[in-house]
C-alpha positions in Angstrom: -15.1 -51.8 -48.8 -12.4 -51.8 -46.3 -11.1 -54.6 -44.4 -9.1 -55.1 -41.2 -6.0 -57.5 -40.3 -5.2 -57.7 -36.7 -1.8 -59.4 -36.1 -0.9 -60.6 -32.6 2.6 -61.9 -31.6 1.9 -64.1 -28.6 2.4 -62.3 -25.0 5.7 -63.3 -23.2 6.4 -67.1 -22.8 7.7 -69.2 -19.6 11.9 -70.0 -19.9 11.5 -71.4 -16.6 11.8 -75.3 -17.9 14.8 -74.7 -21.1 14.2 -78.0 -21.8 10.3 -77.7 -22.2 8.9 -78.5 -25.8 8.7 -74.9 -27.5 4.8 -76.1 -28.8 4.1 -76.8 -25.3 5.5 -73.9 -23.0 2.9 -71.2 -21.3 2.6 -67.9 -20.6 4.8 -66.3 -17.9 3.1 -63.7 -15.5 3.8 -60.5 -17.7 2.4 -62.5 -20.4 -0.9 -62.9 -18.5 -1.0 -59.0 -17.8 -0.1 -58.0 -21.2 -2.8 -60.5 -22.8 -5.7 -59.1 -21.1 -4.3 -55.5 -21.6 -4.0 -55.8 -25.4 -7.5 -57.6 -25.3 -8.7 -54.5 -23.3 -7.2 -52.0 -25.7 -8.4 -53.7 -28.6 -11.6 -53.4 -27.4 -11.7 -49.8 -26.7 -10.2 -48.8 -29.6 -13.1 -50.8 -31.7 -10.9 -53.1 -33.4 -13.1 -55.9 -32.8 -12.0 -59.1 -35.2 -15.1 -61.5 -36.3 -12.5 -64.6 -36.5 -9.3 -65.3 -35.0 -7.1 -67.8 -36.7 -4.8 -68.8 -33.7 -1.8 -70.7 -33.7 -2.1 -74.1 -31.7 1.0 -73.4 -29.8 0.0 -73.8 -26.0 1.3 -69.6 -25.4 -0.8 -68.6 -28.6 -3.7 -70.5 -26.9 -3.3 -68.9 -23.8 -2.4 -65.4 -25.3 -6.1 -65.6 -27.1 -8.0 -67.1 -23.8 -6.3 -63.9 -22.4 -7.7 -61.5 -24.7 -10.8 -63.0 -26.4 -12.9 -62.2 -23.1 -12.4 -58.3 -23.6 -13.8 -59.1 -27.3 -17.5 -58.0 -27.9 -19.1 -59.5 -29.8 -16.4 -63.0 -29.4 -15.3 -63.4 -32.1 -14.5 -66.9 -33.4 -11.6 -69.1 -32.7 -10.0 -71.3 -35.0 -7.0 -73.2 -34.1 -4.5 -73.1 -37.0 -1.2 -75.9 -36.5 0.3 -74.0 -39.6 0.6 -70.9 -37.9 2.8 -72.7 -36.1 6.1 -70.4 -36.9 4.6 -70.2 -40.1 6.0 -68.1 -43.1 4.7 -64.9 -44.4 3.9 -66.8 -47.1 1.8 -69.3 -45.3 0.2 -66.6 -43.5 -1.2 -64.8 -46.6 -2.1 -68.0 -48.2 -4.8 -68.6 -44.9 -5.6 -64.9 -44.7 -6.7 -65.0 -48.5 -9.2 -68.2 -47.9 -11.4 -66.1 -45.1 -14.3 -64.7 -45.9 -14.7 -62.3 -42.4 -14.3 -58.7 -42.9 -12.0 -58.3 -39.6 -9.6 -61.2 -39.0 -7.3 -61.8 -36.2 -4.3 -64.1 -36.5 -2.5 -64.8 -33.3 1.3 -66.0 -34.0 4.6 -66.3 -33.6 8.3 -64.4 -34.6 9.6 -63.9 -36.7 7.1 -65.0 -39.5 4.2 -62.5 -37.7 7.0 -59.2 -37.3 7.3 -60.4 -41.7 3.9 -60.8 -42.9 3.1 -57.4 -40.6 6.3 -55.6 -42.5 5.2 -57.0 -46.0 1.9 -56.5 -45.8 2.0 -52.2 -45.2 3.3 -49.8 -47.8 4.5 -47.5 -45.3 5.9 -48.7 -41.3 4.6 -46.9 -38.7 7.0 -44.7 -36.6 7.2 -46.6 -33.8 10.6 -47.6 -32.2 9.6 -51.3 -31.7 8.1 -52.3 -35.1 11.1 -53.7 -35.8 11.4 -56.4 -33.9 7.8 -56.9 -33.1 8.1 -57.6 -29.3 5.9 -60.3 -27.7 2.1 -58.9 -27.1 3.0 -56.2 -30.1 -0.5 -55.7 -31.9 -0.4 -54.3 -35.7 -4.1 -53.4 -37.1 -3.5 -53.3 -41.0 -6.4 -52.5 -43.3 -7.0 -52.8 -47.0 -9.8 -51.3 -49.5 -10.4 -54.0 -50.7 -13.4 -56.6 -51.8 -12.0 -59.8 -50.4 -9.1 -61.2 -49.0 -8.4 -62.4 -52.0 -7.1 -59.5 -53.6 -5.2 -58.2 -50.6 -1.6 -57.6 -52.1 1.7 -57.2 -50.5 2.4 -53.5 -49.2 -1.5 -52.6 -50.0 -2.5 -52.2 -46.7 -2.4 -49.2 -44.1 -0.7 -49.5 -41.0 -3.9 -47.7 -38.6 -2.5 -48.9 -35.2 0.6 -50.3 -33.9 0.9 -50.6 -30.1 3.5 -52.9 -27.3 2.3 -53.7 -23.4 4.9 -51.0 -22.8 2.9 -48.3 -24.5 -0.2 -49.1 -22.2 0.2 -47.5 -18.7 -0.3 -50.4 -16.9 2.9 -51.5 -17.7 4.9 -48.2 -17.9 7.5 -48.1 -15.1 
């Protein structure tokens, strides 16, 4: 059996209030392009997640209201306050209580660009893994059973794309 991890950094966040709470600052307007653009990609390229474990960060929110529309079948939502610039650590602990054979999780850096690195045996090529820019989408799977038994650098890196890779965002 094989299952799939989708991870999701958040698209790009508003500076325009420094001062703001970091829980509570939204999604600028290349944000709220690349959401929908990831969402649209995901769904054409049938990586279609059955839950999304979301952080409850206000640009993680809005980063999943962005691309959950494009989803078919939507899939659910939890709201997670530990993914909150959680730990790889963290985010293998929730990942290993789901029962879903595609799960999303919807995060933050660096712990998401982390748990994507540790996860893989091999990285992908691409230039931008590295520092896992905001809207970067990794789809890992795992032969697997369960979550359970999903190990560190088991899985295989099938798809790794940035906004910037999608046209409507090439310059």
């Amino acid at each position: 059996m094989t299952l799939t991890l989708i991870l999701i950094r958040h698209a790009k966040s508003s500076w325009d209030d420094p001062f703001m709470d970091d829980h509570a600052r939204v999604l600028n307007d290349r944000g709220r392009g690349a959401a929908p653009a990831i969402g649209a990609w995901l769904a054409a390229q049938g990586h279609l997640p059955d839950v999304v474990l979301c952080s409850d960060a206000a640009r993680t929110q809005e980063t999943a209201a962005l691309i959950l529309p494009h989803l078919t079948p939507t899939p659910a939502l939890q709201l997670v306050p530990a993914l909150y610039h959680a730990s790889p650590d963290m985010m293998l602990d929730l990942l290993r209580k789901q029962t879903a054979r595609s799960v999303a999780m919807i995060g933050h850096n660096p712990g998401i660009a982390m748990f994507a690195d540790g996860m893989i045996g091999k990285r992908p090529a691409h230039p931008r893994f590295g520092d896992y820019p905001t809207c970067a989408t990794c789809v890992i799977t795992f032969d697997t059973a369960d979550w359970g038994n999903a190990a560190r650098h088991s899985g295989s890196c099938t798809a790794f794309i940035t906004p910037a890779d999608l046209p409507i965002f090439r310059a």
